[in-house]
N, C-alpha and C positions, 0 to 999 in steps of 0.2 A: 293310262291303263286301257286296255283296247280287251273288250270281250273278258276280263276278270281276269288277265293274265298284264303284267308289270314287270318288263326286265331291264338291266343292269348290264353292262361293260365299260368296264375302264381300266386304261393301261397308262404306267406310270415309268419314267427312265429317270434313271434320280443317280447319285454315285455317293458315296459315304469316303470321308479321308480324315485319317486321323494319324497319331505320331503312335499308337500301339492301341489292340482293342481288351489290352487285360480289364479294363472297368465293366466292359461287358460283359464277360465272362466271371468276375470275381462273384462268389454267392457269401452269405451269411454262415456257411459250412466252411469255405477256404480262408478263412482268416485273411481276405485281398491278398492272396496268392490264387491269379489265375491259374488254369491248367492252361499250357502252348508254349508257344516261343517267342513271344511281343515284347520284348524286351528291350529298351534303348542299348543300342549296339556300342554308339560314341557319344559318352557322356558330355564331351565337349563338345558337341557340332547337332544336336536331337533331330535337327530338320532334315538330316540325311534320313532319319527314320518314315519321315510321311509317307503314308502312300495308301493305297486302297483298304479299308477295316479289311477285318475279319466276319464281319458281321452285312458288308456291303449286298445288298439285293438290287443290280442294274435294272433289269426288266423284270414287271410286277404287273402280273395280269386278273382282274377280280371281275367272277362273274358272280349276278345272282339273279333273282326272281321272287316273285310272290304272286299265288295265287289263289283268286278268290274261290273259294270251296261252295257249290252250287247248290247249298241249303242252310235256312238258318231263316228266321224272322225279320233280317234287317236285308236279305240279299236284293231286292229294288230300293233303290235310292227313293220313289216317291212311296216305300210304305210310311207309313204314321207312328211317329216314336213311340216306346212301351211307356208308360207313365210308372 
């Protein structure tokens, strides 16, 4: 924390792979019936199916901050706690 201000960045490359992303998408409303087209194509062979979700986020960029607001009773570290 430098002068009452505190920042944040971080970036994330990640890849999501699944054989269909309907579990994502099914809610408590669809009866696990997603809405889309995830569907096993070849019931005999699934792992032609793999391949990147539907839900996949490759680059994930988060910023933030916090800053300390320049009044208030406790803003110096050496005042004396309120009892």
């Amino acid at each position: 924390m430098n002068r009452g201000l505190q920042a944040d960045i971080s970036y994330t490359y990640s890849r999501s792979i699944d054989f269909g992303s309907d579990a994502e998408r099914a809610t408590e409303f669809s009866h696990g019936v997603a809405i889309g087209n995830s569907s096993i194509i070849n019931t005999w062979n699934p792992a032609l199916n793999r391949a990147v979700s539907d839900f996949d986020t490759t680059h994930l960029i988060t910023v933030d901050w916090v800053y300390q607001l320049p009044f208030g009773t406790a803003r110096n570290s050496s005042a004396a706690p309120i009892p």
